[in-house]
N, C-alpha and C positions, 0 to 999 in steps of 0.2 A: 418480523419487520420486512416489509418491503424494499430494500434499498440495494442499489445498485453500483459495484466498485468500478468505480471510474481508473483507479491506479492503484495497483499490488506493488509493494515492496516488499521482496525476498531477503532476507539474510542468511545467507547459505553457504557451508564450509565445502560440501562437497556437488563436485557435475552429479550424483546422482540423488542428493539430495532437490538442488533446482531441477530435474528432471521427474521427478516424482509429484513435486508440488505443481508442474506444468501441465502433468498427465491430468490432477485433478481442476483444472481448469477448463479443460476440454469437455466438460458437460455444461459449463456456461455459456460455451461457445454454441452449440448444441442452442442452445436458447438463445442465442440474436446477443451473446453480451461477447462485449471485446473488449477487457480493460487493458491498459498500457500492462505490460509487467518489467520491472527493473529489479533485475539482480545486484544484490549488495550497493546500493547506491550509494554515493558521496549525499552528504546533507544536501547540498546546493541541488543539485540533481533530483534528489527527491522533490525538494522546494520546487522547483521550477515544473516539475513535470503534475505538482499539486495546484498550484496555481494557473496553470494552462488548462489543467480540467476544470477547472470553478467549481468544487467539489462545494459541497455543503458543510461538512464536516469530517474529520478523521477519526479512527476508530486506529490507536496506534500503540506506543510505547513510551516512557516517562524522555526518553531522550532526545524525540524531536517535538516534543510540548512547546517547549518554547517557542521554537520556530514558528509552529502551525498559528499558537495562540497571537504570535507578532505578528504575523499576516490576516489576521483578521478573523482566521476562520476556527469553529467550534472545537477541540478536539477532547477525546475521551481515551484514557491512557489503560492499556487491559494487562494486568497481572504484571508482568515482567518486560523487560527491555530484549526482551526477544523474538515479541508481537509487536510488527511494526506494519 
């Protein structure tokens, strides 16, 4: 698939866990892509930061389904509430 993350939400218990996952971003950057990245976000914070991108759709977890789906836009929820 060709698609392009407009906004990463982490959830992440330790600074070298989000430092690990940032390291692996650095080759998208490499590539012209900058997506927002938010650490542990509050729902609203997600929300907001989802809908200022005009994403197309999420590719997330069963727990902000709700939300995405009440804002209009597509979402597809992957294995566990721990992919968000």
């Amino acid at each position: 698939m060709a698609i392009y993350p407009e906004v990463i939400a982490l959830q992440a218990a330790t600074k070298e866990s989000v430092d690990g996952a940032k390291k692996l971003f650095e080759s998208m950057e490499k590539d012209g892509m900058s997506p927002k990245v938010l650490v542990n976000p509050a729902y609203v914070e997600f929300a907001r930061a989802v809908g200022e991108a005009e994403v197309d759709f999420v590719l997330g977890s069963r727990i902000e389904k709700t939300l995405i789906g009440g804002m209009g836009i597509a979402h597809h929820a992957i294995g566990s509430s721990y992919y968000l």
